[in-house]
Backbone as CSV, one residue per row, in Angstrom:
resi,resn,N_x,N_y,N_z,CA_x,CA_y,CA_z,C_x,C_y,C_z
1,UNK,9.199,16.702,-10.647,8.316,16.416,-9.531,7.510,15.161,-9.880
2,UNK,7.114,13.985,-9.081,7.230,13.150,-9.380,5.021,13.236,-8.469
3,UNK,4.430,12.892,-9.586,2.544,12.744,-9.008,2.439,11.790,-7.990
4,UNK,1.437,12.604,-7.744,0.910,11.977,-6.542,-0.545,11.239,-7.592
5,UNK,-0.791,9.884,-7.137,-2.133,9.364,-7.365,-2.570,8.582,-6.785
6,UNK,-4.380,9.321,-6.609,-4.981,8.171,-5.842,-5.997,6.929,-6.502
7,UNK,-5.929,6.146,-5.527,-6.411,4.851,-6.196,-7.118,4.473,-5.374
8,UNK,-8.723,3.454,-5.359,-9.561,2.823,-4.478,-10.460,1.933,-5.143
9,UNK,-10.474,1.097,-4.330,-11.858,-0.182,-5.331,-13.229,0.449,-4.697
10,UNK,-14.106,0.200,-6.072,-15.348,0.630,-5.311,-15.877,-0.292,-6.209
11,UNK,-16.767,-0.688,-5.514,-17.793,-1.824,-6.021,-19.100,-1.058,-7.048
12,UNK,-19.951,-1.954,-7.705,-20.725,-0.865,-8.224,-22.081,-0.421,-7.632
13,UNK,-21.940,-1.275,-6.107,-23.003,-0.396,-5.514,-22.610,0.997,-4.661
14,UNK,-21.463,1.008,-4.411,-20.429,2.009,-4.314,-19.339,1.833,-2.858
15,UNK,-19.646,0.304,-2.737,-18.847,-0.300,-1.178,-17.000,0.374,-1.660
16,UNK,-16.361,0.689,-0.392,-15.926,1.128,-0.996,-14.004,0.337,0.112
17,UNK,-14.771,-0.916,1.071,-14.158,-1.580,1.608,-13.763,-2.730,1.242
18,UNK,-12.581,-3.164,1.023,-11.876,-4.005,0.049,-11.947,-5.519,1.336
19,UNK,-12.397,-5.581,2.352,-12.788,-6.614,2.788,-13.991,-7.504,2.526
20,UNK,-15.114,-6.283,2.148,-16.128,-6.352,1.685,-16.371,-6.655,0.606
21,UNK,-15.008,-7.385,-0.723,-15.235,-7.013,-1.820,-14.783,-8.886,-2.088
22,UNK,-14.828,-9.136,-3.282,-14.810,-10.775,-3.571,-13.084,-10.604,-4.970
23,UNK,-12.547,-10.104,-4.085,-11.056,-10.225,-5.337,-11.505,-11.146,-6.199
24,UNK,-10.821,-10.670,-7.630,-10.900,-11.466,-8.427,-9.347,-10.854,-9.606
25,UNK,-9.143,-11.882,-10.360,-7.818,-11.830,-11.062,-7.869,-9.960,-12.237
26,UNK,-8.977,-9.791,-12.198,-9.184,-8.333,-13.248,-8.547,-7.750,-12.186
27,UNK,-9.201,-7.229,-10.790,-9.007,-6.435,-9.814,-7.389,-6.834,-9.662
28,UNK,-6.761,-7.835,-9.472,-5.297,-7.615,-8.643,-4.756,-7.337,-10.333
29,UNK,-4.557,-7.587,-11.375,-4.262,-6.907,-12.607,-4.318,-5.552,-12.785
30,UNK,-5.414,-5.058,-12.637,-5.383,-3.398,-12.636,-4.507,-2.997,-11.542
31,UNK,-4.347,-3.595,-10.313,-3.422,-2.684,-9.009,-2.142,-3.078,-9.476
32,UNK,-1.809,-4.138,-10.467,-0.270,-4.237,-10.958,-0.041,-3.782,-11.653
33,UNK,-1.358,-3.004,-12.562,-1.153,-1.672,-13.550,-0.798,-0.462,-12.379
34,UNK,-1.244,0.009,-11.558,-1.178,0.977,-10.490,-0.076,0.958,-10.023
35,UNK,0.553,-0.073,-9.474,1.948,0.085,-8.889,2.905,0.190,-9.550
36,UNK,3.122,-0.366,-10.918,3.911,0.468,-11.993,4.216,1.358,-11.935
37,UNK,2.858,2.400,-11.273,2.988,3.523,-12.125,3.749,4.334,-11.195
38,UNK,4.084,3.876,-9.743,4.505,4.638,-8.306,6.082,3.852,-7.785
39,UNK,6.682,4.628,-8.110,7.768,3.833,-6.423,7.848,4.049,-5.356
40,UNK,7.092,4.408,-4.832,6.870,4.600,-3.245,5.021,4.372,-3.290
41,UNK,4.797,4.167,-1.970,3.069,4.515,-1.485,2.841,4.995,-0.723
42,UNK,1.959,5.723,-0.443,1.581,6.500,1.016,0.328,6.169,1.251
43,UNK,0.101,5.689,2.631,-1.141,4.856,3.196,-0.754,5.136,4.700
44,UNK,-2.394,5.408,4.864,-2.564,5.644,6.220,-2.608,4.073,7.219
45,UNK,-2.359,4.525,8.458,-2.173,2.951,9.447,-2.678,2.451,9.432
46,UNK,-4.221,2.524,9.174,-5.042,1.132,9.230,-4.890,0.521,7.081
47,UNK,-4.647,1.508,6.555,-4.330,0.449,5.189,-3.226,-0.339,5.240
48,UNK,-1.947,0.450,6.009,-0.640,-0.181,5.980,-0.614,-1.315,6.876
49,UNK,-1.947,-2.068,8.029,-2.129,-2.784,8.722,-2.742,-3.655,7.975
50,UNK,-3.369,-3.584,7.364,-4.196,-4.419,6.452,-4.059,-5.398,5.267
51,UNK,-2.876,-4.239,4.390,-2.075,-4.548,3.154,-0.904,-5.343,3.947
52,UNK,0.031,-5.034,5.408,0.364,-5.883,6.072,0.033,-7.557,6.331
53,UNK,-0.958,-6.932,6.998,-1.392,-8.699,7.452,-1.937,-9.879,6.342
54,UNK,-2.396,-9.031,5.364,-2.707,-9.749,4.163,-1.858,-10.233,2.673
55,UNK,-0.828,-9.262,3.057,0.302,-9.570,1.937,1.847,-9.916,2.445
56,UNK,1.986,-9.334,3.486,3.214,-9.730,4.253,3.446,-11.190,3.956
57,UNK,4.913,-11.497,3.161,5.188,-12.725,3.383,5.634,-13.359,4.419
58,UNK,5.007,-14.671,4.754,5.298,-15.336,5.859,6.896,-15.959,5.733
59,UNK,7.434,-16.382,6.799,8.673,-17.316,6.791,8.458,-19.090,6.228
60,UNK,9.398,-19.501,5.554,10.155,-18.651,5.027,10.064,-17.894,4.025
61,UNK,11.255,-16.948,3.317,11.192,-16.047,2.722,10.753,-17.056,1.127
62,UNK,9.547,-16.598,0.554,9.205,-17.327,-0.353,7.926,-18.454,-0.701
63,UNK,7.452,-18.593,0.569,6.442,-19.705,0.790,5.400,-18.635,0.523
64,UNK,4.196,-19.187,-0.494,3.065,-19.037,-0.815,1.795,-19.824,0.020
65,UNK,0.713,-18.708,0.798,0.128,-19.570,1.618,-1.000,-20.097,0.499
66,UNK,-1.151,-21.550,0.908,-2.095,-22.347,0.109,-3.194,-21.845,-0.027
67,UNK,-4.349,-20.657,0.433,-5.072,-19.912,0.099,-4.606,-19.349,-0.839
68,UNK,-3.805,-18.647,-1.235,-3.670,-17.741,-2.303,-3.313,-18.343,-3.493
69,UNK,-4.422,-17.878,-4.325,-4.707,-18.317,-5.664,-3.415,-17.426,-6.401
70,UNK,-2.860,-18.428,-7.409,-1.332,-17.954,-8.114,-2.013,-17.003,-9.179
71,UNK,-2.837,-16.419,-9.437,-3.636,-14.927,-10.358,-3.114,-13.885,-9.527
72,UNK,-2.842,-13.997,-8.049,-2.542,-13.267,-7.263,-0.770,-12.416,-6.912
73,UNK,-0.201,-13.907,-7.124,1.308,-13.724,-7.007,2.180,-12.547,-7.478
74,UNK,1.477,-11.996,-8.487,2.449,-10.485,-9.201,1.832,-9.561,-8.470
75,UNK,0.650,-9.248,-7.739,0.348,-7.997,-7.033,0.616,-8.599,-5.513
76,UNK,1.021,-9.995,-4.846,1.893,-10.106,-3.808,3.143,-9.997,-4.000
77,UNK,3.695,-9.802,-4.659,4.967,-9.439,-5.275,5.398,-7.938,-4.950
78,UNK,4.663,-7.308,-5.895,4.917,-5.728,-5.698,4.077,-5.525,-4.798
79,UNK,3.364,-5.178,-4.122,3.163,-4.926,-2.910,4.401,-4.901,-1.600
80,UNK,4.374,-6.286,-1.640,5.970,-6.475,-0.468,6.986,-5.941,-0.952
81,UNK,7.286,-5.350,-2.093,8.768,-5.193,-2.756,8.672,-3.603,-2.330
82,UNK,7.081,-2.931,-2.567,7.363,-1.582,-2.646,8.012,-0.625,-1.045
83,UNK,8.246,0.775,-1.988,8.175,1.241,-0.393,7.132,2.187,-0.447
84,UNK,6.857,1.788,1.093,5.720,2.756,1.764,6.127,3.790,2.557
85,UNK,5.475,4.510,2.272,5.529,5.676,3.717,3.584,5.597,4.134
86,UNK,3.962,5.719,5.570,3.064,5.440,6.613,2.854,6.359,7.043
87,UNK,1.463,6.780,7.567,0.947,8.180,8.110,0.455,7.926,9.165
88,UNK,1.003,8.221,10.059,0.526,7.566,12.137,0.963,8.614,12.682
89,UNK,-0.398,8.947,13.712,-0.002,9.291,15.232,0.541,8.169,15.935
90,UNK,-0.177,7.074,16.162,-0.131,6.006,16.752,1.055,5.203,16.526
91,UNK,1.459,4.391,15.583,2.157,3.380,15.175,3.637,4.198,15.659
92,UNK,4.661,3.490,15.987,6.155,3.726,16.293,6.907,2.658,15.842
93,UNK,7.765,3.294,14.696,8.935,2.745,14.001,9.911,2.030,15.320
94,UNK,9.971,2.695,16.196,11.346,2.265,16.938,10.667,0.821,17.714
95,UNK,9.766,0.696,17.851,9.119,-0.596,18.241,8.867,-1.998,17.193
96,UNK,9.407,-1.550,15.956,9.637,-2.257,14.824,7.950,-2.790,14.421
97,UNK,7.131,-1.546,14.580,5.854,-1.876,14.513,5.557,-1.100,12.842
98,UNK,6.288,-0.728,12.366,6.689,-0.080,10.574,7.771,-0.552,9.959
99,UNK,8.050,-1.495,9.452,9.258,-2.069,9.247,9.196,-3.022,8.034
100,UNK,8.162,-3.142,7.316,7.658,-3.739,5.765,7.953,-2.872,4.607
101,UNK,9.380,-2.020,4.459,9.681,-1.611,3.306,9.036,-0.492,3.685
102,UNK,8.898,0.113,4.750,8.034,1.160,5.280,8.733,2.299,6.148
103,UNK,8.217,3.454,6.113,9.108,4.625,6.586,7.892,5.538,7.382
104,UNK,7.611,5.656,8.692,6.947,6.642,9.137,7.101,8.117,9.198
105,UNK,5.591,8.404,8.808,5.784,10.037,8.515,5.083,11.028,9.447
106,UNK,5.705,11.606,10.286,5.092,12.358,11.277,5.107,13.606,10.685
107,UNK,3.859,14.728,12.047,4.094,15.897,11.557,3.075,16.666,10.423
108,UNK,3.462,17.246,10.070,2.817,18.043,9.063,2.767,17.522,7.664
109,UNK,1.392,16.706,7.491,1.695,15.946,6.191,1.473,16.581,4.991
110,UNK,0.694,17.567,5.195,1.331,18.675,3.576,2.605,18.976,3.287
111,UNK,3.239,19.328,3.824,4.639,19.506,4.044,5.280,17.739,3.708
112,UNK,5.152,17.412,4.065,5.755,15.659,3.528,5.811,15.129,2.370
113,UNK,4.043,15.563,2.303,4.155,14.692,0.825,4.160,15.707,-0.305
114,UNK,4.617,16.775,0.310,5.150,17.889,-0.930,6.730,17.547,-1.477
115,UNK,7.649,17.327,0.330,8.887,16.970,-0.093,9.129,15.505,-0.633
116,UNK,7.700,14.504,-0.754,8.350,13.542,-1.260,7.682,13.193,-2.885
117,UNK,7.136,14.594,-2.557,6.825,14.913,-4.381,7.999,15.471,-5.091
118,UNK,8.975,16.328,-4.194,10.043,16.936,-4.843,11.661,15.593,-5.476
119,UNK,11.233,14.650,-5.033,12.409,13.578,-4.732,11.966,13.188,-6.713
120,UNK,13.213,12.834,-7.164,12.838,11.705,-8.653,12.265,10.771,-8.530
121,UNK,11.642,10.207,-9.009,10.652,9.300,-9.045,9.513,8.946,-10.103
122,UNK,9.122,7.595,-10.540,7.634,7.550,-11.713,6.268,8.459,-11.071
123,UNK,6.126,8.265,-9.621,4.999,8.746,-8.692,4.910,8.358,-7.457
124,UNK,4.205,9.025,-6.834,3.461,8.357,-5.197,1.892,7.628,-5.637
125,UNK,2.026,6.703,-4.775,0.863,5.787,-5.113,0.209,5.483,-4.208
126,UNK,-1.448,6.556,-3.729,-2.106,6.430,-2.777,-3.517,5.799,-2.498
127,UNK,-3.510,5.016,-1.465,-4.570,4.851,-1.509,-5.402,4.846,-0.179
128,UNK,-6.175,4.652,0.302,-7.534,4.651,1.568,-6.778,5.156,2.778
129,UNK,-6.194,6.974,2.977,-5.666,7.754,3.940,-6.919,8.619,4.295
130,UNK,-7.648,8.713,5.400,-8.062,9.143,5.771,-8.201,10.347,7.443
131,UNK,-8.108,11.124,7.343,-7.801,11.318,9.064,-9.071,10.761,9.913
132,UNK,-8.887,10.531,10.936,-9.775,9.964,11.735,-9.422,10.791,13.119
């Protein structure tokens, strides 16, 4: 059976929103320690929107946008490489609105991420799922 773990930045006043936060090369180092440790992720829609719009590589396949500082490049790397599973009412695969190495998971999510604890694997690698 393959762990489940969760993961989150919290600042040390205890912010705990990664927009809110000033990346720096320690922080994307430790999450390339983290994703090691998982081959798959499970993230709810607004993380998988987020980690989307902010890591999704643009066309073409390979271009680095001139904002992004190269300290960065190995946790844009694995990020886009991994797979996700996605936790939505909302979002629909068949509208190609999940489609970043990504698999939507409807339904009964105890039941899910039990069976995708049962699969081989290093781990599941979670982070900021919340129900709303």
């Amino acid at each position: 059976m393959r762990p489940l773990r969760y993961s989150i930045n919290v600042t040390l006043d205890g912010c705990c929103d990664h927009r809110e936060m000033i990346p720096d090369d320690d922080l994307h180092r430790n999450a390339v320690k983290n994703l090691e440790q998982a081959d798959a992720l499970l993230l709810g829609r607004v993380t998988y929107e987020m980690m989307e719009a902010g890591w999704r590589p643009p066309a073409p396949a390979g271009a680095r946008p001139e904002a992004r500082p190269a300290w960065m490049e190995p946790f844009a790397r694995m990020i886009d490489a991994a797979k996700k599973y996605v936790v939505s009412s909302t979002l629909d695969s068949t509208l190609g609105r999940v489609d970043w190495n990504a698999e939507l998971l409807r339904g009964d999510l105890g039941t899910a991420v039990h069976e995708l604890k049962q699969q081989p694997g290093k781990g599941l690698g979670k982070g900021l799922l919340v129900e709303a």
